[in-house]
C-alpha positions as CSV (number, residue, x, y, z in Angstrom):
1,X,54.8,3.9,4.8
2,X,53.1,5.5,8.1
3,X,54.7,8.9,7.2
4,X,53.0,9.1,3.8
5,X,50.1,9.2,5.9
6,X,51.1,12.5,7.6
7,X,50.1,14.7,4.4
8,X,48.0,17.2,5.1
9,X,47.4,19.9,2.5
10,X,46.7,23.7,3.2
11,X,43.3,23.9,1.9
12,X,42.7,20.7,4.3
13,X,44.6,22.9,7.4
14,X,42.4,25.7,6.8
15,X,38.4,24.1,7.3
16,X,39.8,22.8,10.6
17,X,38.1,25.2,14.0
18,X,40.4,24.9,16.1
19,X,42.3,27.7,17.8
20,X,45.5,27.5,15.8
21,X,43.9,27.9,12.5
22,X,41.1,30.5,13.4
23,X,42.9,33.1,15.6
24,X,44.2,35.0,12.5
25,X,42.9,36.1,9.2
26,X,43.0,33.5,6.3
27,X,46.0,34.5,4.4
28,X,47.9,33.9,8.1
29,X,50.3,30.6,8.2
30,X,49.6,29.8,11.9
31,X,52.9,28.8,13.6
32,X,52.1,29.2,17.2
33,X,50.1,27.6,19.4
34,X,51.7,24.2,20.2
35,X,49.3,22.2,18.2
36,X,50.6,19.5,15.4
37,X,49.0,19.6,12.1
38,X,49.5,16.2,11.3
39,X,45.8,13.8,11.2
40,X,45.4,11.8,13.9
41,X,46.8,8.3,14.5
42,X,44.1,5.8,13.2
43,X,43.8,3.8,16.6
44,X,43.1,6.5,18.4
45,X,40.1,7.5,15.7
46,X,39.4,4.2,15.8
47,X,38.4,4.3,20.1
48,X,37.0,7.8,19.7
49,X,34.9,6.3,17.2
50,X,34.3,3.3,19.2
51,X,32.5,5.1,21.8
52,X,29.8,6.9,19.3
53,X,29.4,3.3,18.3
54,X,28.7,1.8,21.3
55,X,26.4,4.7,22.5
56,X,28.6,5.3,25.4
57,X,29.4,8.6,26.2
58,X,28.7,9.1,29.6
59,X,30.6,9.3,33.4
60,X,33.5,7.2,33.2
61,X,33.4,4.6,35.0
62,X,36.1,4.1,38.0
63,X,37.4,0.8,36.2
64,X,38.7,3.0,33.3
65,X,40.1,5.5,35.0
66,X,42.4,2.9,37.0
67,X,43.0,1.5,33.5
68,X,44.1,4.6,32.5
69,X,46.7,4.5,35.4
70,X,47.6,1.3,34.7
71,X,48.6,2.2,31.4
72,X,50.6,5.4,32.3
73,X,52.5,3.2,34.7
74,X,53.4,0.3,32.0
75,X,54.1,3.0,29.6
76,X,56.9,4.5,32.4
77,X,58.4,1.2,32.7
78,X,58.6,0.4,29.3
79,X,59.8,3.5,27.7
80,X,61.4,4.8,30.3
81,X,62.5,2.4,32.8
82,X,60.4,4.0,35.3
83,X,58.3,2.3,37.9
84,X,55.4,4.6,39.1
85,X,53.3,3.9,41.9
86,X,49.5,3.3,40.1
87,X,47.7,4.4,43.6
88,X,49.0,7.8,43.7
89,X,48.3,8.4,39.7
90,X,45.4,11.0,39.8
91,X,43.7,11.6,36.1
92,X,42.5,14.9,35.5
93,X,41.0,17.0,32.7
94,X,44.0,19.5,32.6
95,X,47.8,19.6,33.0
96,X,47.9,23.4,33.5
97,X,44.8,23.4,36.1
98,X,46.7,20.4,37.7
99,X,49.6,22.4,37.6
100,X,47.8,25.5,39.3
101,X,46.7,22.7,42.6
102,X,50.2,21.1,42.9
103,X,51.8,24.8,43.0
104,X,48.3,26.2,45.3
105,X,48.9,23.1,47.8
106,X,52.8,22.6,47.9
107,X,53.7,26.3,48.1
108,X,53.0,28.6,50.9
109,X,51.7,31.7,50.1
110,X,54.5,34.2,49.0
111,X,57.0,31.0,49.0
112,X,59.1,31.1,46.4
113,X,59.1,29.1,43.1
114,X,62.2,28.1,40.7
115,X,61.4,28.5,37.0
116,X,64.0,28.4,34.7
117,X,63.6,31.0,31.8
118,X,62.3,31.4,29.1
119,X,59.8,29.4,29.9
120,X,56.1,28.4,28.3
121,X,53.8,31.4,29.7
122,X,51.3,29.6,31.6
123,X,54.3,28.8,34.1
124,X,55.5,32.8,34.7
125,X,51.2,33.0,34.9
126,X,50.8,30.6,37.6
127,X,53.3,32.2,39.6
128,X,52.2,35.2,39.9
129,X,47.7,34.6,39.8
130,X,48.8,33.0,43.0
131,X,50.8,35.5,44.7
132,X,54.2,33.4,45.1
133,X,57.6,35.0,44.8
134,X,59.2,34.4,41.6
135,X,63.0,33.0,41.4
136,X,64.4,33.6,38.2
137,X,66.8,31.0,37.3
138,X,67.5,31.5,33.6
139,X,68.7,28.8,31.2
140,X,72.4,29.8,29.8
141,X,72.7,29.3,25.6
142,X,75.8,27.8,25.2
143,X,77.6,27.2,21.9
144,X,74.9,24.4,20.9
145,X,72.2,24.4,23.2
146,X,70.9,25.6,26.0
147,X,72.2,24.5,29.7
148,X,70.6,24.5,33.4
149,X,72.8,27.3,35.2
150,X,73.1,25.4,38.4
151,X,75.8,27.5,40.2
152,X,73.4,30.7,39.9
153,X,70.4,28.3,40.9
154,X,72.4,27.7,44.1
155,X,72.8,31.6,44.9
156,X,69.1,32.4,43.8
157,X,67.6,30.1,46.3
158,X,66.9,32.1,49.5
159,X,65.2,31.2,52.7
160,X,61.7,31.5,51.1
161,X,62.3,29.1,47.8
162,X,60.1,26.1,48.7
163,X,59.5,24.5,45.2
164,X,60.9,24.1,41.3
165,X,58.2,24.2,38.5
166,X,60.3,22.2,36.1
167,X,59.7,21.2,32.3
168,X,61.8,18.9,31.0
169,X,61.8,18.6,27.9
170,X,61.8,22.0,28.2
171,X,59.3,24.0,26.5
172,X,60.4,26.7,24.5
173,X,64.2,25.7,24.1
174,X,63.3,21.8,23.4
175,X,66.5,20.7,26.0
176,X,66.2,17.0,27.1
177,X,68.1,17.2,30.3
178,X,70.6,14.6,30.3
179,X,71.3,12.6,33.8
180,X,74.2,14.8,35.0
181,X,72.0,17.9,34.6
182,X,69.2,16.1,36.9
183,X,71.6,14.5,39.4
184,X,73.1,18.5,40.1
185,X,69.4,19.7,40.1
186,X,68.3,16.9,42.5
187,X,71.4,17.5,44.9
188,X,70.2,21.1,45.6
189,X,66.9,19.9,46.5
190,X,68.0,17.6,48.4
191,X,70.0,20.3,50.0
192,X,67.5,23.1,50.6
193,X,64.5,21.2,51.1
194,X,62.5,21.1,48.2
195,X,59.6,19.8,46.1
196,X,59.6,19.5,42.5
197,X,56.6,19.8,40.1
198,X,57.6,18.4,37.1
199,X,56.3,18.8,33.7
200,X,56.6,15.8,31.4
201,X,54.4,16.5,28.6
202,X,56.9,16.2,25.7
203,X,58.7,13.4,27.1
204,X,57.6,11.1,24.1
205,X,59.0,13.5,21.2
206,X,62.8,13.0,21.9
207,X,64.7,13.3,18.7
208,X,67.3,10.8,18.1
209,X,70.1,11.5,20.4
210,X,67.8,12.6,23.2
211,X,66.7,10.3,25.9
212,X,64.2,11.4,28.5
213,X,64.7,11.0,32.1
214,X,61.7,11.3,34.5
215,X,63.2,13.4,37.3
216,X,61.3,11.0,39.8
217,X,63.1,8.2,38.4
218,X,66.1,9.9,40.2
219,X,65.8,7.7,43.4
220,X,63.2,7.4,46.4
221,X,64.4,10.7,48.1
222,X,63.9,12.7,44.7
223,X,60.9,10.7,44.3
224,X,59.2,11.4,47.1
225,X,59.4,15.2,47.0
226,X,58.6,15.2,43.1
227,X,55.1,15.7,41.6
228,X,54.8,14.2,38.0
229,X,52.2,16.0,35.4
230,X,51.8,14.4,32.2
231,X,49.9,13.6,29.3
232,X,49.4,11.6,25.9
233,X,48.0,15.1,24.5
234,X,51.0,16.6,23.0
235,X,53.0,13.7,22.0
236,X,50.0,12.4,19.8
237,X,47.8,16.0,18.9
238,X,44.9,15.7,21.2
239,X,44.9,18.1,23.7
240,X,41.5,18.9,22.9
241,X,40.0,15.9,24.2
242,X,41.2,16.3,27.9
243,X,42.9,14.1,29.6
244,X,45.9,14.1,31.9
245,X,47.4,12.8,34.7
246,X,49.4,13.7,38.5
247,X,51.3,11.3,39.6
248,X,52.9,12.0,43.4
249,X,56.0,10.6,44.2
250,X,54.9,9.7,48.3
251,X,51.7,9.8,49.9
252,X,52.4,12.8,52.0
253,X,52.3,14.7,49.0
254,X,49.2,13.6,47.7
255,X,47.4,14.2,51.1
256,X,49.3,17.3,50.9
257,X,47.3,18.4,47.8
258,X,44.2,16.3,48.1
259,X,43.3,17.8,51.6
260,X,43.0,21.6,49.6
261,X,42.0,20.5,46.4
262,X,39.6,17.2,46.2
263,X,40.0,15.4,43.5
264,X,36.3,16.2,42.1
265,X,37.7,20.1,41.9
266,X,40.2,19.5,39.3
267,X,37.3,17.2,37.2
268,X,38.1,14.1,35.3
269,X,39.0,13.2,32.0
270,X,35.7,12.6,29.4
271,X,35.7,8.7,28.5
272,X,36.7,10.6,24.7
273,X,40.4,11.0,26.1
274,X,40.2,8.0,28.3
275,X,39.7,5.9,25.1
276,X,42.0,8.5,23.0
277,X,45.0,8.2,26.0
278,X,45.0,4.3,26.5
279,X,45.1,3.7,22.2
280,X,48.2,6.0,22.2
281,X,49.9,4.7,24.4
282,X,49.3,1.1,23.9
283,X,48.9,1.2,19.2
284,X,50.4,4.8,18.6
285,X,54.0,3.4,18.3
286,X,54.2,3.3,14.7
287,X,52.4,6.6,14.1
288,X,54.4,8.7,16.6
289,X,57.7,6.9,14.9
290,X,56.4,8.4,11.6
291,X,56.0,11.8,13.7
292,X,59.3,12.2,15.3
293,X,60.9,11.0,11.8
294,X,58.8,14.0,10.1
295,X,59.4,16.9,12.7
296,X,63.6,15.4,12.7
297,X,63.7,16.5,8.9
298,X,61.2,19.9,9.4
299,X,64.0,20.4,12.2
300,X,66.6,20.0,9.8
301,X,65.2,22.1,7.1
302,X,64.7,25.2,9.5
303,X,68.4,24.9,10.1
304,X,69.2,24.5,6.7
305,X,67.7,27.3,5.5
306,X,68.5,29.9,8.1
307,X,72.0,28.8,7.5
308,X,71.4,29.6,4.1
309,X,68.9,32.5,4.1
310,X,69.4,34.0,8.0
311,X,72.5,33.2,9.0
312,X,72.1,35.7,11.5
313,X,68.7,34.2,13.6
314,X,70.5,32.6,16.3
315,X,68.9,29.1,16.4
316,X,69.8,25.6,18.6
317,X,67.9,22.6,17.3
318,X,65.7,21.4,20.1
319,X,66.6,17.8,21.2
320,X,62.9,17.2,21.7
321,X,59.4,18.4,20.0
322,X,58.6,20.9,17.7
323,X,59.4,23.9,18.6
324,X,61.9,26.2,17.1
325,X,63.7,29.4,19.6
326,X,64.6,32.0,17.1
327,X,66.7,34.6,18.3
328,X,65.9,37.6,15.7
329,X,67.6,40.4,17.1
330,X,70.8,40.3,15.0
331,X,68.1,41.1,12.2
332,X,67.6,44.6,13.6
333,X,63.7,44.2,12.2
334,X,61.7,47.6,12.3
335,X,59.5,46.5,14.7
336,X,59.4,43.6,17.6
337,X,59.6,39.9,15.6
338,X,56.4,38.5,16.1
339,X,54.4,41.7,14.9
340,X,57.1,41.9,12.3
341,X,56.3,38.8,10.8
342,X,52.6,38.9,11.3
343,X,52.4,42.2,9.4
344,X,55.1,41.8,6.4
345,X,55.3,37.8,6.0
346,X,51.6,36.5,7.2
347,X,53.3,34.0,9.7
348,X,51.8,34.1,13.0
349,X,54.5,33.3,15.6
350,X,54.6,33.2,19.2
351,X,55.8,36.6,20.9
352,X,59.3,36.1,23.0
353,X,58.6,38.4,25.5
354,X,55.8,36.1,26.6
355,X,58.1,33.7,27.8
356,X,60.5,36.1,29.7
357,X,61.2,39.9,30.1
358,X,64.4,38.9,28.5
359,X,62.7,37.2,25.7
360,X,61.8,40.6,23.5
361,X,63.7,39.9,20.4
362,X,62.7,36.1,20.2
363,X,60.0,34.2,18.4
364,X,58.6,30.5,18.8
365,X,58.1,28.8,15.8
366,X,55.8,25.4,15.9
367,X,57.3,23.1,12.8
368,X,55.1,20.3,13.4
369,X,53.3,20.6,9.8
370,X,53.4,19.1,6.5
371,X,57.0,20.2,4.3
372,X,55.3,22.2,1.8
373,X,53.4,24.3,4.7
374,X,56.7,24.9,6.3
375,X,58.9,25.7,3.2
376,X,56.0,28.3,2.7
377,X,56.5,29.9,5.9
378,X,60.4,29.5,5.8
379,X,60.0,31.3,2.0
380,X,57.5,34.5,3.5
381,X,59.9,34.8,6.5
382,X,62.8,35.0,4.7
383,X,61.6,37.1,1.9
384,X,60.3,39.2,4.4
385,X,63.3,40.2,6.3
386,X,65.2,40.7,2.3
387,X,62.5,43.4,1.8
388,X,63.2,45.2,5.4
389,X,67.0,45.3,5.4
């Protein structure tokens, strides 16, 4: 069974070098950064592999890259009944420095930008490195999840909001945006004007229930104000080896950003996570089935055992990927969450207020590990928080 083959074990977890298990002293369980811990599907070690074999780890060459586009585009269509237009896909080395051009290029200077809060950090970042005028339109937690707060979007938008730096599904919340959602978000576009950079990047790790919708697969007027970033990277754990890809919904826009920003300045992917991309996308199936299966029941377990042990963490189950929005200020903890449960449980969490100034008494918790890591994080949190109140 393909999810046996997800067992990793602690002592395994800790020789790795990445960031997520060296940023904190060994006895730290590393919950944060939004890295999986599961091993890699074998096709993909298979291609990586395949290139040490062969010797051939040098430029790309500009027949892969358009494969690469190729297979973005089949993978739209097929997954998600999206037809993109191959000549304006663009690979690059990385979403957030893609990101950075598309909001550079597309957004005058002190033009205003649309995020909707909280938000992953790099997004508030972006905003203000390049000088733009933040408009706050914060997400609303309803009774099970969290919803787009269109009527306030409408007032917030003033003469200088020129563009929406959207993430769907949304990253920390885990919201997959159904159609009606989209449709009332695309109207107001429509209405005042603007362009859309949308980030995709979780789009494969729907949980059951949850179906994703690109935002350019809208229609041809959404489309063709709507700049696509994506990537294999977090769906299938390799954001190390760099690759990921723009796709612009008309050609105005790409001339829009290519004329600022040639392509050369943003890089290209290495022919590792050309060879990495196109083998997830075209053998991963099986494995990422295995994936989504595993993080459904880790999702499950959280809630289980905050109904059980912390009834009072406010918690909605994301609809897509792996990460958990804890809401610990009922808890009245000592001191703010993150450093709380740093200093008394050994759990290293992601700090709220890094992903709004509204954000202070939440933490992000990434679940996508093996069931005995988690239960031990679940156990120090909760034993934790007995010992404080």
């Amino acid at each position: 069974m393909e999810r046996d083959r997800l067992e990793v074990t602690l002592a395994e977890l800790r020789r790795r070098r990445g960031s997520k298990w060296t940023a904190f002293a060994p006895d730290v369980l590393p919950a944060w950064v939004a890295d999986m811990d599961f091993p890699i599907a074998e096709p993909i070690k298979e291609a990586v592999l395949g290139v040490l074999e062969r010797n051939d780890a040098g430029y790309p060459g500009e027949a892969s890259l358009k494969e690469l586009g190729s297979a973005f585009a089949m993978r739209m269509s097929n997954r998600f009944g999206w037809e993109p237009d191959p000549r304006r896909i663009q690979p690059v080395g990385d979403l957030i420095q893609a990101m950075i051009a598309s909001v550079a290029t597309l957004c005058p200077a002190g033009g205003g930008v649309v995020i909707q809060t909280p938000i992953y950090p790099p997004f508030l970042q972006i905003v203000e490195m390049l000088g733009r005028h933040l408009v706050d339109n914060p997400l609303v937690a309803g009774a099970d999840r969290y919803e787009m707060d269109l009527d306030g979007l409408r007032e917030a938008i003033d003469d200088r909001t020129r563009l929406i730096l959207f993430c769907n599904p949304h990253n920390p919340t885990g919201r997959v945006f159904e159609r009606h959602e989209l449709e009332g978000l695309a109207a107001l576009v429509l209405e005042h004007d603007l362009i859309v950079v949308s980030d995709e990047v979780h789009s494969d790790l729907a949980h059951a229930g949850g179906t994703h919708i690109p935002f350019a697969s809208l229609g041809p007027e959404i489309a063709s104000r709507t700049v696509t970033l994506t990537a294999a990277t977090k769906a299938f754990n390799i954001a190390g080896l760099k690759c990921a890809l723009i796709h612009f919904g008309s050609k105005d826009l790409k001339d829009r950003q290519t004329s600022v920003f040639h392509p050369r300045l943003l890089g290209v992917p290495n022919v590792f996570g050309i060879e990495a991309t196109l083998a997830a996308w075209r053998d991963g199936e099986e494995w990422l089935a295995a994936v989504i299966e595993q993080l459904s029941a880790n999702r499950s377990r959280i809630a289980g055992f905050l109904g059980e042990h912390l009834p009072h963490v406010g918690f909605h189950p994301p609809e897509a990927s792996y990460l958990a929005w804890l809401d610990c200020g009922p808890l009245g903890l000592p001191s703010r969450p993150h450093e709380f449960f740093l200093s008394e449980a050994r759990v290293a969490l992601s700090d709220g207020r890094e992903f709004s100034a509204r954000s202070d008494p939440f933490v992000r918790l990434n679940f996508a590990t093996a069931p005995s890591v988690l239960e031990e994080i679940l156990e120090r949190m909760g034993a934790a928080v007995e010992r404080a109140t």
